[in-house]
C-alpha positions in Angstrom: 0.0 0.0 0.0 1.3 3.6 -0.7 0.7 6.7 1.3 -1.2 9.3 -0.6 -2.6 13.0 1.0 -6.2 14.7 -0.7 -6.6 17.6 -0.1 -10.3 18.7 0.6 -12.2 21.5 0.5 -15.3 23.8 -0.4 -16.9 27.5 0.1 -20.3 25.8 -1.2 -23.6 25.7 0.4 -22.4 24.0 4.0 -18.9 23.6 3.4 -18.1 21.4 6.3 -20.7 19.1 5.9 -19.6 18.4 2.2 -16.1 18.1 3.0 -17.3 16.2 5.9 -18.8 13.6 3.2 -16.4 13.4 1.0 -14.0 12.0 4.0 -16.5 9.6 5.1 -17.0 8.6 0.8 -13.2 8.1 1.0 -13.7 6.1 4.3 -16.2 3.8 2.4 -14.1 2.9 -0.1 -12.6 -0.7 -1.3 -8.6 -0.1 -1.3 -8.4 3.0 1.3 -7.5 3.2 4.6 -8.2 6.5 5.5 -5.2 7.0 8.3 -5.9 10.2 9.4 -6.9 13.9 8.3 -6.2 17.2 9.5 -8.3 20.2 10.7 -10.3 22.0 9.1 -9.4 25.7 8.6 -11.2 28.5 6.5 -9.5 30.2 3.9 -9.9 33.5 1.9 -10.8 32.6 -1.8 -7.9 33.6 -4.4 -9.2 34.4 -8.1 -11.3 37.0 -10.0 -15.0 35.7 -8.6 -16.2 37.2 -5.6 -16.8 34.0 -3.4 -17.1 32.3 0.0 -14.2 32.0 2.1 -12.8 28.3 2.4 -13.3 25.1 4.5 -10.3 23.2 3.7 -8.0 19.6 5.1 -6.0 17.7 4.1 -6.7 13.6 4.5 -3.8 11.2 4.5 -4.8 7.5 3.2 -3.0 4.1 2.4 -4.1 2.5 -0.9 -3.5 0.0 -3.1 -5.3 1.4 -6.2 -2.9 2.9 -8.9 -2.9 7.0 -9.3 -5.4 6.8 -12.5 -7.8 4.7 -9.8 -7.4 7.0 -7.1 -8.2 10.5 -9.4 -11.1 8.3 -10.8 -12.6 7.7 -7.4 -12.1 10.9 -5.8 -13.7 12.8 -8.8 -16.8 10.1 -8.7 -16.9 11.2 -5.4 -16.9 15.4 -6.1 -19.8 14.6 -8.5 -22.0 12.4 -6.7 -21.5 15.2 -3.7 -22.7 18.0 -6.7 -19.2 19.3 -8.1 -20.0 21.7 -11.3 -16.9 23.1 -12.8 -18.2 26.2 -14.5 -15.7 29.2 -13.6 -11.6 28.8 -13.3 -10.9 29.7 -9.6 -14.8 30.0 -9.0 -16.7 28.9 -6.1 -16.0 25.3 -4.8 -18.6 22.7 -3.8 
C-alpha cells in the first residue's frame, strides 16, 4: 500500500458538511485506509469571482489502487457530492 494526501475543500452551500462527506466517501471505499486527516481551517478565496471564504484539510490515506484509480474515485466522489466546474478559480462545492 502507498501513502497518498487529498486535499479537501469547499466554500459551497455548507462547506463542512460536504467536505465532511467526501471524508466519510473516501472512508467507504474498497482499497483506502483513511489514516488520518487534518483540521479543518477556513481560507480566503484567491481568483477573480467574488466567493465564499474556504473550508479546507487535508486527508492522508494508504491505498493499493494505482494513481489513475485514485483520481477516478475521488472525482466520482466530487460529483456524486454535486461538483460543477463552471468558472476557473470560481466557487468550490
Amino acid at each position: 500500500m502507498e501513502t497518498v494526501f487529498i486535499g479537501i475543500g469547499s466554500n459551497w452551500s455548507h462547506a463542512l458538511a460536504r467536505c465532511s462527506s467526501a471524508v466519510n466517501c473516501l472512508r467507504r471505499t474498497t482499497g483506502i485506509d483513511c489514516v488520518e486527516g487534518s483540521s479543518w481551517y477556513r481560507t480566503q478565496p484567491f481568483g477573480p469571482v467574488e466567493q465564499p471564504w474556504f473550508v479546507n484539510g487535508v486527508i492522508r490515506l494508504r491505498t493499493d489502487l494505482k494513481p489513475q484509480q485514485m483520481l477516478d474515485r475521488c472525482q466520482k466522489i466530487e460529483q456524486m457530492l454535486g461538483r460543477r466546474r463552471t468558472i476557473r478559480w470560481g466557487p468550490r462545492s
